[in-house]
C-alpha positions in Angstrom: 83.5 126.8 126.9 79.9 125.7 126.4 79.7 122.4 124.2 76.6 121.9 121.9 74.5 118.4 122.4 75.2 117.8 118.9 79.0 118.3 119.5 78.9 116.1 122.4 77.2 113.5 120.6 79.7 113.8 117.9 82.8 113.1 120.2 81.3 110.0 121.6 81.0 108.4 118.9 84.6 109.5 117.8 85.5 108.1 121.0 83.7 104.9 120.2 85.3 104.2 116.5 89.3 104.7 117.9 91.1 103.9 120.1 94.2 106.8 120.8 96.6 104.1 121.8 99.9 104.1 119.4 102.3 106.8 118.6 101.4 106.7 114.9 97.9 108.4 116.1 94.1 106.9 116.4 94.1 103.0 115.7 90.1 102.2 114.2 88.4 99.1 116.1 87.2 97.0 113.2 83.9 96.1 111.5 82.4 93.2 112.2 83.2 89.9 109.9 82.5 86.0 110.1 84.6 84.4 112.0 86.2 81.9 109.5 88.1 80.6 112.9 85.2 79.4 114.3 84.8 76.9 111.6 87.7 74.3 112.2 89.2 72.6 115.4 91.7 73.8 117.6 94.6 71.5 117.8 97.6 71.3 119.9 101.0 71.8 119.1 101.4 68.1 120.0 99.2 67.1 117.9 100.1 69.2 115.0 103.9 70.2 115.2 107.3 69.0 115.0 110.4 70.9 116.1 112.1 72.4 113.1 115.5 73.7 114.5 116.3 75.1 117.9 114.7 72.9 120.3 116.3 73.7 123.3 114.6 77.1 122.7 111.2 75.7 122.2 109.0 75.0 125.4 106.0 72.8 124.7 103.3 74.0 128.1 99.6 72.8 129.1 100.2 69.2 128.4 100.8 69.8 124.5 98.2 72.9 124.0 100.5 75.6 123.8 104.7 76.6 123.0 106.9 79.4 123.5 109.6 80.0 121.0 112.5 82.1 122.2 115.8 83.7 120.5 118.4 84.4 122.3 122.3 85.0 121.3 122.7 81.3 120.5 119.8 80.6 118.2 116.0 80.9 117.3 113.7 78.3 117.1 110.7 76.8 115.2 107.9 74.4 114.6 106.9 73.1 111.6 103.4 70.9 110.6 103.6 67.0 111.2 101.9 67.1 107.5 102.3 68.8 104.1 99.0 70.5 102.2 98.1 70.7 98.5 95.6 73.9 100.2 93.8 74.4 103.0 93.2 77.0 106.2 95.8 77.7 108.7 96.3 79.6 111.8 97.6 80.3 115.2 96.6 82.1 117.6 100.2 84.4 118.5 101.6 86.7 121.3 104.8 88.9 120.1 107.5 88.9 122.9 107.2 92.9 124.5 110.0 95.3 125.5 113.0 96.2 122.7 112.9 93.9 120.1 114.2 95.7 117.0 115.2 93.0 114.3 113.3 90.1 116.0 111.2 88.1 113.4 108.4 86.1 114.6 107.0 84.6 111.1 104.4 81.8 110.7 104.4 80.7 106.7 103.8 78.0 104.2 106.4 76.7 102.2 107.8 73.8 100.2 111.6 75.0 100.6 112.9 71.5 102.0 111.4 69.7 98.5 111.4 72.3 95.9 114.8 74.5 96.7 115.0 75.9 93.6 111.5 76.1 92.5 109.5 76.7 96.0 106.3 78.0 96.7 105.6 80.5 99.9 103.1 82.1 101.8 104.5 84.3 104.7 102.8 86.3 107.6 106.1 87.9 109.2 106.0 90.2 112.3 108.7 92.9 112.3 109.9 93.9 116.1 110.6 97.6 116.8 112.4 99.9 118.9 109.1 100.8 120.3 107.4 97.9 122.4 103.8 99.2 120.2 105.0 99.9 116.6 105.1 95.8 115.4 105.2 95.6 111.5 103.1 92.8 110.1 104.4 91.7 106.6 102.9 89.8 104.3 104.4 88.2 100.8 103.8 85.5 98.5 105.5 83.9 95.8 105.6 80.7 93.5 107.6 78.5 91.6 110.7 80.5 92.8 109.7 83.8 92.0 111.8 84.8 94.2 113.5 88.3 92.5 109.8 90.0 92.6 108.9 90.3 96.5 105.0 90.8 96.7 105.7 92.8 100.0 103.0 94.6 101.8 102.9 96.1 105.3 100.5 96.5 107.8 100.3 98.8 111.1 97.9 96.3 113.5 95.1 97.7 115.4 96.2 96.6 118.8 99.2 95.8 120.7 100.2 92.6 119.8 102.6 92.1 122.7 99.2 92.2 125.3 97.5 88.7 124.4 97.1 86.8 121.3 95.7 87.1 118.3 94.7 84.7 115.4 96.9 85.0 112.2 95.0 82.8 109.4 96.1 82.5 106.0 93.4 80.8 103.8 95.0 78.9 100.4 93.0 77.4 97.8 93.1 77.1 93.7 90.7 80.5 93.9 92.3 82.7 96.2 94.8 83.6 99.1 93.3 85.3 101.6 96.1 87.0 105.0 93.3 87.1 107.8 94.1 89.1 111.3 91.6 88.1 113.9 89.3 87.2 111.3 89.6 90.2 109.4 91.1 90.1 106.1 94.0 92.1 104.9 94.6 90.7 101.7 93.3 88.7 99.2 95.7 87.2 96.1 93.2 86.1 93.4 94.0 83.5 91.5 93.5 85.3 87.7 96.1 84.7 84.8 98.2 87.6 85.9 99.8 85.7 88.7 99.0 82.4 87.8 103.1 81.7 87.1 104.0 82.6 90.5 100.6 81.5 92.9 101.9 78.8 95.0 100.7 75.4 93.8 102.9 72.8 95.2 102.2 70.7 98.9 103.8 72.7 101.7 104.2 72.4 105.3 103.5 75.0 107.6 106.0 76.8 109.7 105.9 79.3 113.3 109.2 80.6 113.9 111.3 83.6 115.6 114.6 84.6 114.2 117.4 87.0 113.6 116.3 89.5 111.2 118.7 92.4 112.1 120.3 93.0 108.4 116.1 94.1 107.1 113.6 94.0 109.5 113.6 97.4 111.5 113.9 100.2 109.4 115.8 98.3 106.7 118.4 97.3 109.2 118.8 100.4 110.6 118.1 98.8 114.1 119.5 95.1 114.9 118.5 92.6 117.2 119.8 94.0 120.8 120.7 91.1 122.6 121.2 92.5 126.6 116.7 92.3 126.1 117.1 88.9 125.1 115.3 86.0 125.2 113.0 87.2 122.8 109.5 84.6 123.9 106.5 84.5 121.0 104.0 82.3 122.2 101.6 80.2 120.3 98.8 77.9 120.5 95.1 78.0 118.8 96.1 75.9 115.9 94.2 74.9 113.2 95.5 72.9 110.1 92.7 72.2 108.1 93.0 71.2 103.9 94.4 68.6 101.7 96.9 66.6 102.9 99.7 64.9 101.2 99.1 61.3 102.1 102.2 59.8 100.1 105.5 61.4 98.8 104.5 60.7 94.5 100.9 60.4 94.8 98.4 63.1 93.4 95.9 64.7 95.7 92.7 62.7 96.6 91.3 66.2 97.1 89.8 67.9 93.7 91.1 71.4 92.9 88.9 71.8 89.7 85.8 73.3 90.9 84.4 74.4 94.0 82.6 71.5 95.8 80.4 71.5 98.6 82.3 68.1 99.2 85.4 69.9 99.2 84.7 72.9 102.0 88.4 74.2 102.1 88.1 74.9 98.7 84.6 75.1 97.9 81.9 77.3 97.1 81.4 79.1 100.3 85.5 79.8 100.8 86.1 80.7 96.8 85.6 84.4 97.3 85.0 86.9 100.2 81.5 87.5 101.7 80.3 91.0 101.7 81.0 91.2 105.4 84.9 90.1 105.0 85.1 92.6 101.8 84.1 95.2 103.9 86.6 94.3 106.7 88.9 93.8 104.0 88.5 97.3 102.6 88.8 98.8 105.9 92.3 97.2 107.0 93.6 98.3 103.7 92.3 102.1 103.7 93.2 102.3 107.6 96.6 99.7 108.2 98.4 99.2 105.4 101.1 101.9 104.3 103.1 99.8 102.0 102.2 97.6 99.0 104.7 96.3 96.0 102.1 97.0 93.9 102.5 101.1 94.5 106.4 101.1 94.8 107.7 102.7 91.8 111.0 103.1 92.7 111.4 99.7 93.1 109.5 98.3 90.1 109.8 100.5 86.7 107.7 98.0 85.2 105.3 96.7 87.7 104.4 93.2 87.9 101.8 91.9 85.5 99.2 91.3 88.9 99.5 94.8 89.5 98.3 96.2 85.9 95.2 93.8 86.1 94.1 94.9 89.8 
């Protein structure tokens, strides 16, 4: 069959825009964006981490730089910051353990849980395993002031295998915004508006990496547990960056200012209080493209949605 030029032409640069890798059909390469990443330091996990619970299943490798946190039968494991935040950027650069890992949970996440159990704050990137090594989940939800009864769900196919290499999970927390970044491209942005002023996290909170047990919810709505003859489950981390206002004593108020944006301020100042044209663009296509679930469109689950919803 003969193939006109302008046909020809018109598959390449089909070819060039997807990538035909996943089950669920063509996966889009993203635009371009500013990388936020390359504004703050790398740390170690030495330098930034503590072991939170399960540390015989946490291996600390390259003299501090990087950790692998592994599940097995016995128990999960986790890090958590050596400091607590008022705000701030945060991210680590993560590699999702491969093979069969329905109901494995690898989250990383803000929260204030330890100081504030019935009134916590959270912020929560969590990465859903699945019976199919490519078909990882990536979750995202948010809550304040123990909001707890109205989950702020929404769910994200990812654009490449995330069991192949890492990739840089950033969440960006400040009085104007919350902004979910995946390798620098966002995927949601909370404003800060009256709407969900109640519930937008406003307390200090530590940040946490961790990989779990999550067989009752996390695959399919429990529909496939955690399958233990594949285990140990390994996520492995490193990249970190920690950068914001830091609690310096347990009763004392922030030295930071939260009032205003500030040049003197750059976590929360002007040039991180809303998105650049570039990251709205990226923003818009990870939503039209990835996501295929948001609280905000679940009826069945909300027959009066939450007020954030009725003001977007």
């Amino acid at each position: 069959m003969a193939i006109s030029h302008k046909n020809l032409l018109l598959s390449i640069v089909i070819l060039c825009n997807t990538v035909h890798a996943y089950s669920r059909g063509p996966v889009y390469r993203p635009p371009d964006v500013e990388r936020l990443t390359d504004s703050f330091i790398r740390l170690t996990v030495n330098q930034s981490c503590n072991v939170f619970f399960g540390g015989v299943n946490v291996h600390v490798m390259s003299n501090g730089a990087n950790a692998e946190l592994s599940l097995d039968k016995s128990s999960g494991s986790g890090l958590s910051s050596k400091n607590k935040y008022y705000y701030g950027f945060f991210n680590a650069a993560m590699k999702m353990p491969s093979g069969f890992t329905s109901g494995v949970v690898v989250a990383y996440y803000l929260s204030n849980f330890d100081a504030f159990p019935h009134n916590h704050d959270e912020i929560d990137f969590e990465l859903l395993g699945h019976e199919k090594r490519r078909e990882w989940v990536l979750q995202t939800n948010m809550y304040g002031n123990g909001s707890v009864k109205t989950g702020r769900e929404e769910k994200f196919y990812l654009w490449f295998d995330p069991t192949k290499g890492f990739h840089d999970y950033s969440i960006l927390w400040n009085n104007h915004h919350i902004v979910f970044l995946v390798d620098n491209i966002p995927i949601r942005e909370v404003i800060h508006s009256n709407a969900i002023s109640p519930a937008y996290p406003s307390k200090p909170m530590s940040v946490y990496a961790t990989i779990w047990d999550g067989s009752q919810w996390a695959t399919r709505g429990g529909k496939y547990p955690v399958d233990y003859k594949y285990a140990p489950f390994v996520a492995s981390m490193g990249g970190i960056q920690m950068e914001g206002c830091i609690l310096t004593t347990k009763d004392m108020a922030p030295s930071c200012s939260r009032s205003s944006p500030s040049s003197l301020d750059p976590v929360d100042g002007e040039l991180f209080a809303k998105l650049s044209s570039q990251q709205t663009t990226g923003l818009e296509w990870a939503r039209g493209k990835h996501m295929f679930y948001s609280y905000c469109q679940d009826k069945s689950r909300y027959k009066v949605m939450p007020p954030e919803c009725n003001s977007k």
